[in-house]
N, C-alpha and C positions, 0 to 999 in steps of 0.2 A: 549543534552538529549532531547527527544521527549516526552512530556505528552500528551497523549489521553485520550480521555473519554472513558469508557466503551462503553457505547453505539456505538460510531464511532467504534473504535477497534473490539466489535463482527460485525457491521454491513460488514467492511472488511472482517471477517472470514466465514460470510455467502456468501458473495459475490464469493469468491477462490472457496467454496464448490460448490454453485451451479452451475460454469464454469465448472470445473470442466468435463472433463478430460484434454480442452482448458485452456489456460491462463488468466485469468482474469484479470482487470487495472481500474486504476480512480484515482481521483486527488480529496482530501480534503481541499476546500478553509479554508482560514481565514482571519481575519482583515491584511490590509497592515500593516508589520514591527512590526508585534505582536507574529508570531513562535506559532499561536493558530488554533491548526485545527478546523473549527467549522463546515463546510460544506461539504459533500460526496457526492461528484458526482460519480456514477458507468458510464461507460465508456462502448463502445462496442471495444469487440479486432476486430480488420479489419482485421488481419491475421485469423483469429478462428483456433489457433494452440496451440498445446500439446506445446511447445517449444520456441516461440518466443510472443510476443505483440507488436502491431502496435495501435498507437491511430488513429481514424479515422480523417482525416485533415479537416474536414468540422466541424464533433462535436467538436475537439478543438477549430477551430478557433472561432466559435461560444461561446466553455466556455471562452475561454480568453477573451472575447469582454463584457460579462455578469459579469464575477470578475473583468473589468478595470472600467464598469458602477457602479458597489457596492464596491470598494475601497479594493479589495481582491488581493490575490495574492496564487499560489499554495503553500501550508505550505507543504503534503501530497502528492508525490510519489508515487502512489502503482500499485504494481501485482506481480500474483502467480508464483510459481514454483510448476510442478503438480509431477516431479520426481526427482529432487532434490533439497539440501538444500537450504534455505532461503539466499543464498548470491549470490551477482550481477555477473552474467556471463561477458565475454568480451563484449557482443554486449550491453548489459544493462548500463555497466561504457561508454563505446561508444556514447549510447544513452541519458545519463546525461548530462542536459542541464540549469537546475538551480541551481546556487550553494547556493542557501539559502534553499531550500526542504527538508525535511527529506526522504529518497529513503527508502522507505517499503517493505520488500520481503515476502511473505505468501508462506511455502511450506505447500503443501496437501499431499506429497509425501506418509504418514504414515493414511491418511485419508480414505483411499478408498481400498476395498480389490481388490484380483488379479480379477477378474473378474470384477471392476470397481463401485462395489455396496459402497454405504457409511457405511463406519464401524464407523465413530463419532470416528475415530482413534484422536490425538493430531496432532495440526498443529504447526507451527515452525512462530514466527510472527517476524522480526526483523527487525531494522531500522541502516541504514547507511547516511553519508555526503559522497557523490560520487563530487570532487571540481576537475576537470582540473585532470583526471582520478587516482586521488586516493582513494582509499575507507576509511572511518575510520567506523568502529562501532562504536552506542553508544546506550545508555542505552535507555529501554524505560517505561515510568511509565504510568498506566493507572489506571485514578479516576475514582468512580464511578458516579459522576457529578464536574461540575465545584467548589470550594473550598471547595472539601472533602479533606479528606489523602489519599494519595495513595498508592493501594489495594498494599500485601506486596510481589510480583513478579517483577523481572523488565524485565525478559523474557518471552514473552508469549509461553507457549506448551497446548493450549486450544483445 
């Protein structure tokens, strides 16, 4: 199960939207070996594509060097799908490369009218374990801070 804060979780939603029509991406650190996303890094797609994401290998390697100096590690997988559902294409399970990450898919698909304007449509937020290419779904809860309840959805259509 995945618990995000509100705050992170919209800040992801804002993030899909204003890529948007492109693919949006970034990585939410957290404490080593703690499954706590606490830090959003937004991400430039290197592809700037309706359909695919490419991390750019300079800004990575740089955040990885920056989460190995502060005792972090990627908890937080994410990027959009701008026209279909929120679940990992082949190239995406392909592309899973940490098996402790929660892999986050944002579709906008329902967000943007045909002519591309934002309609504040619902977006589709959903988190998977992509392990040695198999997918599982699983839940995801989002507080409104750290030791609240959590808010009583466990799929986001925000």
């Amino acid at each position: 199960m995945l618990t995000i804060s509100r705050e992170i979780h919209d800040a992801i939603v804002a993030h899909a939207r204003r890529d948007h029509p492109d693919e949006a991406c970034g990585i939410v650190a957290g404490p080593e070996g703690s499954d706590t996303p606490t830090r959003l890094v937004e991400m430039v797609n290197a592809a700037s594509s309706p359909t695919f994401y490419e991390f750019d290998s300079t800004e990575l390697l740089a955040l990885y060097k920056e989460m190995w100096a502060r005792d972090e590690e990627p908890v937080v997988i994410y990027h959009s799908h701008t026209a279909t559902e929120a679940y990992p294409s082949r190239t995406d399970i392909g592309l899973a490369s940490e098996p402790g990450a929660h892999y986050v898919l944002v579709s906008t698909r329902d967000s943007f009218d045909e002519a591309g304007g934002n309609n504040d449509g619902p977006v589709e937020f959903r988190s998977y374990r992509i392990v040695d290419g198999e997918v599982t779904e699983e839940e995801v809860t989002v507080v409104d801070s750290p030791g609240t309840a959590p808010a009583p959805t466990t799929r986001s259509t925000d």
